[in-house]
C-alpha positions as CSV (number, residue, x, y, z in Angstrom):
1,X,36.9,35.2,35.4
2,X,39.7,35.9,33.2
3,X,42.8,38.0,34.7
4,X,43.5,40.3,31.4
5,X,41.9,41.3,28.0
6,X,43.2,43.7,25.2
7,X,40.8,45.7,23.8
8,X,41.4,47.8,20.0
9,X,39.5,50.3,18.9
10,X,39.5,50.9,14.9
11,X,37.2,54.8,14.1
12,X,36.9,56.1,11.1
13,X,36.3,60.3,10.7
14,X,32.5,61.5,11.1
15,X,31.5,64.5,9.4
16,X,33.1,66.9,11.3
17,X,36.6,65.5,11.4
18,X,35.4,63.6,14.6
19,X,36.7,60.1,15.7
20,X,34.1,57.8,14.9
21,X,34.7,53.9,16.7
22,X,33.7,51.6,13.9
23,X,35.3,48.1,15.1
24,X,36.4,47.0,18.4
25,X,38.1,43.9,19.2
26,X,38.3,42.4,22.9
27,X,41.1,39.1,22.9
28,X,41.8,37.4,26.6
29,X,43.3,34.1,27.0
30,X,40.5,31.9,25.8
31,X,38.3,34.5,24.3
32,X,38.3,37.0,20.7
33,X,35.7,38.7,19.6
34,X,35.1,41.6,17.4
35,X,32.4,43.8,17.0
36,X,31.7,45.9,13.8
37,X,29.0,48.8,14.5
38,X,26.6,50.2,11.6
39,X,27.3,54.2,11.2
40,X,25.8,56.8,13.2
41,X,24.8,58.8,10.9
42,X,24.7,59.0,7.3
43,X,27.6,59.9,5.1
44,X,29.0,59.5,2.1
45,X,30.9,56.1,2.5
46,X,34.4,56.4,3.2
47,X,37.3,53.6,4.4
48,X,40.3,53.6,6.0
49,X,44.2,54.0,4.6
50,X,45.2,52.0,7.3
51,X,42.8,48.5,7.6
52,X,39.7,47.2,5.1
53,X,37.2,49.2,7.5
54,X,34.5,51.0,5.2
55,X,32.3,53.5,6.8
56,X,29.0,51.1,5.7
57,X,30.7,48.1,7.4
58,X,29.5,46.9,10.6
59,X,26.0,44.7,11.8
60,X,26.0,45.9,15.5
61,X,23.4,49.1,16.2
62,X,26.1,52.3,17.2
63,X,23.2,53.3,19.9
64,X,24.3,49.5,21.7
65,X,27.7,50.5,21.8
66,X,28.3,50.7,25.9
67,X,26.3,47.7,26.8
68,X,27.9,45.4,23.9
69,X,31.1,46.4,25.0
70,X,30.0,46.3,29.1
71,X,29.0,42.5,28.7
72,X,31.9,41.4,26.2
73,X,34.3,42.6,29.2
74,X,32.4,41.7,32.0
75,X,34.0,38.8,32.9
76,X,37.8,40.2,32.5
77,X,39.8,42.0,35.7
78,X,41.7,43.6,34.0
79,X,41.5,45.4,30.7
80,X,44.4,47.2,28.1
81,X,44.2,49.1,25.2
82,X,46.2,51.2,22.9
83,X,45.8,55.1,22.5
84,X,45.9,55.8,19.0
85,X,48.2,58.6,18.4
């Protein structure tokens, strides 16, 4: 088991201004990965001024979203992250 991982969370604005997770990334020692989740819902595809995400980007069903991210952290003690401010 790993001691620490990082995790970031890139969203994107839904359709009523909400927060919308579109990429998360999870980096420990010996481990990165990064997952990029298909929309929720549909809407007119937007990106963000910030990073390359685009609202139509991702592979990953949203509906998986707790268990992909339950069994990519699984084997970490500890986990970090950012609040986006």
């Amino acid at each position: 088991m790993e001691a620490v991982a990082v995790i970031d969370l890139e969203t994107l604005y839904g359709a009523h201004g909400d927060e919308v997770i579109k990429e998360v990334s999870v980096v420990g020692e010996y481990v990165q990965e990064i997952f990029r989740f298909l929309p929720p819902f549909s809407m007119e595809a937007h990106g963000s001024t910030s990073s390359a995400i685009n609202w139509d980007n991702g592979s990953i069903p949203y509906s998986t979203i707790i268990q992909t991210l339950s069994e990519a952290t699984a084997n970490f003690a500890n986990l970090y992250s950012k609040a986006h401010a």
